[in-house]
Phi, psi and omega in degrees: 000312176297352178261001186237299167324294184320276175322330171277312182313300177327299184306320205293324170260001161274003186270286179318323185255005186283294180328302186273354147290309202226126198282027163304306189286087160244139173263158152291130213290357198267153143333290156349286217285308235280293184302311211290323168335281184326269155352292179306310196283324163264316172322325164315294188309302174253354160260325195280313178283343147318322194260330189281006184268328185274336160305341196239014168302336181279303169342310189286314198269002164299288200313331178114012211064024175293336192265015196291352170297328207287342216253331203248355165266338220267302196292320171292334183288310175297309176339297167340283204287327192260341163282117170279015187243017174209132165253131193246139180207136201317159185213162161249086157318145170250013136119200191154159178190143203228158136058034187058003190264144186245070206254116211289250305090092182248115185262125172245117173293163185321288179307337158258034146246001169244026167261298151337308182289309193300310190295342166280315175306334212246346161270318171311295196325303172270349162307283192347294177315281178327305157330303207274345168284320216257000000 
């Protein structure tokens, strides 16, 4: 029970601080849409990415597991569709430059913003996990 409480909490705020780094990522403002948001993702996270991990074994092991990212975009992309208070939508970095460093104008279409989402949720996710285990 405590590993499941542990896991939503975990989810509810990697959601939460994913939303407020990167403007990809929209939740709905509410308390609400967020923990339900939170619920879906760990519920994906523990009946759904199991099984899409065993589907997606012969994949992982031709690629070397390079494509093992592919299970945790595969998961957000359902979040989307079944939680209405969370959106992922294309963003344009407008570029910038310091120090002689030039860094250009970078457009992400829906699908490298829900790559992008997934891999930030999913490093919070597992800081979190880590820590508290260790």
């Amino acid at each position: 029970m405590k590993h499941l409480i542990r896991v939503f909490v975990f989810n509810v705020f990697a959601l939460w601080l994913a939303s407020q780094l990167l403007p990809t990522i929209r939740v709905a403002p509410t308390w609400q849409a967020l923990l339900s948001a939170g619920g879906v993702l760990s519920i994906l996270m523990l009946i759904v990415k199991p099984i899409l991990k065993i589907l997606f074994l012969p994949i992982n092991i031709i690629t070397f597991g390079l494509l093992s990212w592919m299970v945790n975009v595969i998961v957000i992309y359902l979040l989307t569709v079944v939680a209405s208070g969370v959106a992922i939508v294309p963003w344009t970095f407008p570029g910038g430059g310091a120090l002689g460093f030039v860094i250009p104008e970078i457009k992400l279409s829906y699908f490298m913003a829900l790559i992008a989402s997934s891999l930030l949720i999913t490093l919070i996710g597992s800081t979190l996990h880590s820590i508290s285990e260790g």
